[in-house]
ZAVEX-298700 format. One record per residue (C-alpha): residue in three letters; y, z, x. Coordinates in steps of 0.5 Angstrom, whole numbers, padded with zeros to 4 digits, always signed. Layout:
BEGIN
ALAYZX
...
***
This chain:
BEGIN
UNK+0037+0017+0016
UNK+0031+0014+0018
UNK+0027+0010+0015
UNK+0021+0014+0013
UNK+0026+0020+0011
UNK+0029+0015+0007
UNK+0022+0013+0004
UNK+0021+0022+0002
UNK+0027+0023+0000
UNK+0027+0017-0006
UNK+0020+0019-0008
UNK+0023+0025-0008
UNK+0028+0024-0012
UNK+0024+0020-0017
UNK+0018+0025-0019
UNK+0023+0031-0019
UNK+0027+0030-0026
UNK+0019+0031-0029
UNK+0020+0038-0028
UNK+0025+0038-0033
UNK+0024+0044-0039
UNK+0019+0043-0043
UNK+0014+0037-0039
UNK+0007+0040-0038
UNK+0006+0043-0032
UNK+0001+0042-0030
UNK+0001+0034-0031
UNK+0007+0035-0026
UNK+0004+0038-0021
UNK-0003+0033-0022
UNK+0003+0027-0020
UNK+0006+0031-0014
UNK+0000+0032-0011
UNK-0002+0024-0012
UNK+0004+0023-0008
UNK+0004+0029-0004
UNK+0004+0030+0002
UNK+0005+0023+0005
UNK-0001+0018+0007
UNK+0001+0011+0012
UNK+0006+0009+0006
UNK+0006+0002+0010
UNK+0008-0001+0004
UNK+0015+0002+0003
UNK+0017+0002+0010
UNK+0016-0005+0010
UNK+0020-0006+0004
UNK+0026-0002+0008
UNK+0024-0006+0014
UNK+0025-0012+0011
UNK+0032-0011+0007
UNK+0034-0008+0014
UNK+0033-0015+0017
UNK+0036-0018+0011
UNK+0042-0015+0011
UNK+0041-0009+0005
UNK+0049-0010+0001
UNK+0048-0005-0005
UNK+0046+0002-0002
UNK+0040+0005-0007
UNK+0036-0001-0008
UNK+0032-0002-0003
UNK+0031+0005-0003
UNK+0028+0005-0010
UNK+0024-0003-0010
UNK+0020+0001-0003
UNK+0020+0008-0008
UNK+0017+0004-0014
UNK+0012+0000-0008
UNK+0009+0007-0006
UNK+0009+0009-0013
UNK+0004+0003-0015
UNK+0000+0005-0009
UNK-0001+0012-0011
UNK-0002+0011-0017
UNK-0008+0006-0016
UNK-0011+0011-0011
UNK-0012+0016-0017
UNK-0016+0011-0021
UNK-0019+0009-0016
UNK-0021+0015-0014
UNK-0024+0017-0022
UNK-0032+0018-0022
UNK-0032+0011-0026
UNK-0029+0008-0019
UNK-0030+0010-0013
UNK-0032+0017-0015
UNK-0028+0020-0008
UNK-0027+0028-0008
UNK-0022+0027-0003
UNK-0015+0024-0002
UNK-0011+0024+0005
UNK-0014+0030+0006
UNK-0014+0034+0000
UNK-0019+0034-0006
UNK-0017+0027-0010
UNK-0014+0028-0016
UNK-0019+0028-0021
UNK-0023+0034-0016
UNK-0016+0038-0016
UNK-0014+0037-0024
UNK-0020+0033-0028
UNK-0020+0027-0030
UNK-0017+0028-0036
UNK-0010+0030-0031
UNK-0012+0025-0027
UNK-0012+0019-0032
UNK-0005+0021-0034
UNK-0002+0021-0028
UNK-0004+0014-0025
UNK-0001+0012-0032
UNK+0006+0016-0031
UNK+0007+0014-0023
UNK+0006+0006-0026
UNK+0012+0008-0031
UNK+0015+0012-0027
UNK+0017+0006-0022
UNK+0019+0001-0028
UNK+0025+0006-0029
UNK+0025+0007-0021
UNK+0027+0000-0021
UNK+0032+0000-0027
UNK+0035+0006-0024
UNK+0036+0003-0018
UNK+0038-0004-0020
UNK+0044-0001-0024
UNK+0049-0003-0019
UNK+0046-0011-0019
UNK+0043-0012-0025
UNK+0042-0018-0024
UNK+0037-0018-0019
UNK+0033-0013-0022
UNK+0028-0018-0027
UNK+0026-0022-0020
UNK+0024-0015-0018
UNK+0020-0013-0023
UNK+0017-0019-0023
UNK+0015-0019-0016
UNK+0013-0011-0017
UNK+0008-0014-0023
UNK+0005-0020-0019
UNK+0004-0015-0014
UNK+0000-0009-0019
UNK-0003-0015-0024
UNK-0007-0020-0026
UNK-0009-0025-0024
UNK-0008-0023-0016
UNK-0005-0016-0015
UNK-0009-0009-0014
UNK-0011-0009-0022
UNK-0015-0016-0020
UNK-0018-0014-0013
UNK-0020-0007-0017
UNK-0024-0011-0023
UNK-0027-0016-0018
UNK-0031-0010-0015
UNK-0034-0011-0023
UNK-0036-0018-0022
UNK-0043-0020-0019
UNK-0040-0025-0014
UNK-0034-0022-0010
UNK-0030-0027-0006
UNK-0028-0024+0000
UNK-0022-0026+0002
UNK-0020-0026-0005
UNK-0022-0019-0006
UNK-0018-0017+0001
UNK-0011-0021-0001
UNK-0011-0018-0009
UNK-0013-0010-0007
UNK-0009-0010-0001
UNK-0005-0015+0001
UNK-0002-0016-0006
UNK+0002-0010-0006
UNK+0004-0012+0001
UNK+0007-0018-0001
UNK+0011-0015-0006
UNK+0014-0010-0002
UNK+0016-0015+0003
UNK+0019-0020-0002
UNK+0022-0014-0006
UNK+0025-0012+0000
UNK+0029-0019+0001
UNK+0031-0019-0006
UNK+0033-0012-0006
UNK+0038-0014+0000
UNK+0041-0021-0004
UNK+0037-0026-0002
UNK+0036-0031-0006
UNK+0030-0032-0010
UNK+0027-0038-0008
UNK+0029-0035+0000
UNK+0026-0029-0002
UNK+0019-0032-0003
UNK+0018-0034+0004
UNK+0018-0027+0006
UNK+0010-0027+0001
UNK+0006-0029+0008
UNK+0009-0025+0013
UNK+0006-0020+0008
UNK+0001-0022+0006
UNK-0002-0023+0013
UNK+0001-0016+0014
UNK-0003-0013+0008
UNK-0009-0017+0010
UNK-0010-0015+0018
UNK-0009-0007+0015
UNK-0015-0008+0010
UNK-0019-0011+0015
UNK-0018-0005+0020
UNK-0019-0001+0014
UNK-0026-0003+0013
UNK-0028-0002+0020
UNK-0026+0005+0020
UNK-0030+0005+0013
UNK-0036+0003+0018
UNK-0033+0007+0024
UNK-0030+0013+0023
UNK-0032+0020+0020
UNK-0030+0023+0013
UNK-0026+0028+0016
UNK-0022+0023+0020
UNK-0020+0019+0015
UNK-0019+0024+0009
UNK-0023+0021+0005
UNK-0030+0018+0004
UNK-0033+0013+0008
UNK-0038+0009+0009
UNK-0037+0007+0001
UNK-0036-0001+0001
UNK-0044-0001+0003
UNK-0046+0004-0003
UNK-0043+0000-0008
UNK-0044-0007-0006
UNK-0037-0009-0004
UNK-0034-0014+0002
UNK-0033-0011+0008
UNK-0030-0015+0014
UNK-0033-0011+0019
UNK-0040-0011+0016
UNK-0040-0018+0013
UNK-0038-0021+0020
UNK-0040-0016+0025
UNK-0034-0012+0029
UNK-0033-0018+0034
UNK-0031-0023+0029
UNK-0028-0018+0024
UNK-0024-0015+0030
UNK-0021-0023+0032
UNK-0020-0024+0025
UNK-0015-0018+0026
UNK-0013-0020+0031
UNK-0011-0027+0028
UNK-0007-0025+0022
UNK-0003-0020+0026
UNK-0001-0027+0030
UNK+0000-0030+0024
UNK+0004-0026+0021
UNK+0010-0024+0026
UNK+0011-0032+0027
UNK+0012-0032+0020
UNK+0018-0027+0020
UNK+0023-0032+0016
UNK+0030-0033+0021
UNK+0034-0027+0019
UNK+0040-0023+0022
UNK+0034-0017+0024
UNK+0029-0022+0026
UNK+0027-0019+0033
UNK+0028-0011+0030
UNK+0022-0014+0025
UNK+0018-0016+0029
UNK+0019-0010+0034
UNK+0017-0005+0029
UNK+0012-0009+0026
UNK+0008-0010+0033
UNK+0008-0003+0033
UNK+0006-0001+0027
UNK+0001-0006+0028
UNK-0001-0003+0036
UNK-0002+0004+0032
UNK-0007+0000+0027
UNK-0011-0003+0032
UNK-0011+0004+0037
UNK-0015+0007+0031
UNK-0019+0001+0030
UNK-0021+0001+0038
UNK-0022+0008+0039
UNK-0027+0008+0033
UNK-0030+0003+0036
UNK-0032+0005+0042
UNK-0033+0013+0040
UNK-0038+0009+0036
UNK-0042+0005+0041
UNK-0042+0011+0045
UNK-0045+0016+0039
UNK-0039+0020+0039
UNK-0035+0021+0032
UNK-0028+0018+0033
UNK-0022+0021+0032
UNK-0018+0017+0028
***
């Protein structure tokens, strides 16, 4: 099986049991639209690639720290999505959440799908319980304070915003976890697992610059969702606060970075291969942008 229908059907296997008798219906479906159907999901094709170059030995737990990754992200696009935040009326091309079910709805399915990972991993781990307090404590680092997604969202209500700071808390912190979740999903040692955090740090980092240049370039109706918000509501943006040349180095830099980072393993060069693709594709849609933009065209991303 392949690794994006490894990550579906986990997701899959997670959000089902809430369709048991007697649940709300309508909560359930507010989940499964905040999860379905699929973006990028990078951050947990990440995490599979690593315990797949790691040497993964117990069947189902990788699949469940990548499912509970990608639950974490979509519950954070929910809120982020709420008219208190971004107020977003679109989500991978579809209405958000909020639009689709109300805030009340909305509210109450981030909180499910943040719970919903915790016993993901729990289920997952039955098999080598003794890995699964590192995971959750890499999967909590990666969502909550002082550095994970929680932080780089509350730094958006904070009058000074330290760039490279905010990037790494609301984007590359959840990379991160899924690149060390991976590791030590696989076996790996912990204090060896740890070597994985700057290779997806980098990763996350290069992919939210590339997000801000699509911010500043591309079109609702290519992206999914609005665009042209970090300048509306005062928040960094690589490629407006460093120009597109600097900000496209910048990307260009980190890539480099992180595919030497890749820690000595047996999958090493298929890592690196499939990285360099995901990255390609990254920098396609960036460049595509970019010049459809210079020219006055609308990109299609």
């Amino acid at each position: 099986m392949d690794v994006s229908s490894r990550v579906e059907r986990a997701l899959r296997a997670a959000l089902d049991p809430m369709c048991a008798p007697g649940a709300p219906p309508r909560l359930a479906a507010a989940v499964y639209h905040s999860v379905f159907p699929a973006g990028a999901r990078i951050r947990p094709q990440l995490c599979l690639r690593v315990a797949m170059a790691c040497g993964e030995d117990v069947p189902g737990l990788a699949d469940g720290v990548a499912a509970a990754v990608e639950l974490m992200h979509c519950a954070s696009l929910v809120h982020d999505d709420l008219p208190c935040f971004d107020a977003a009326l679109t989500r991978r091309g579809q209405p958000s959440t909020h639009r689709a079910f109300g805030e009340p709805l909305a509210v109450l399915a981030g909180d499910q799908l943040i719970t919903l990972a915790f016993e993901v991993l729990a289920r997952s781990s039955a098999s080598a319980p003794m890995r699964l307090g590192k995971l959750v404590t890499t999967v909590g680092r990666g969502v909550g304070m002082p550095y994970g997604i929680i932080a780089g969202q509350g730094w958006e209500s904070e009058a000074n915003i330290p760039a490279t700071l905010y990037r790494r808390a609301k984007t590359g912190a959840l990379f991160e976890a899924a690149a060390v979740g991976g590791a030590l999903a696989s076996g790996v040692d912990a204090e060896e697992a740890e070597a994985w955090r700057g290779f997806g740090q980098r990763i996350g980092e290069a992919y939210q610059i590339a997000d801000d240049m699509l911010d500043v370039l591309s079109d609702a109706a290519s992206a999914g969702k609005p665009v042209g918000r970090d300048a509306a509501l005062g928040r960094p943006n690589a490629a407006c606060d460093l120009g597109l040349g600097a900000s496209t180095h910048l990307f260009e830099q980190l890539v480099e970075a992180a595919i030497l980072s890749i820690p000595d393993c047996p999958g090493r060069e298929d890592l690196s291969r499939w990285a360099t693709q995901v990255v390609d594709r990254i920098r396609r849609r960036a460049h595509v942008a970019v010049s459809q933009s210079s020219q006055g065209e609308q990109p299609e991303v």
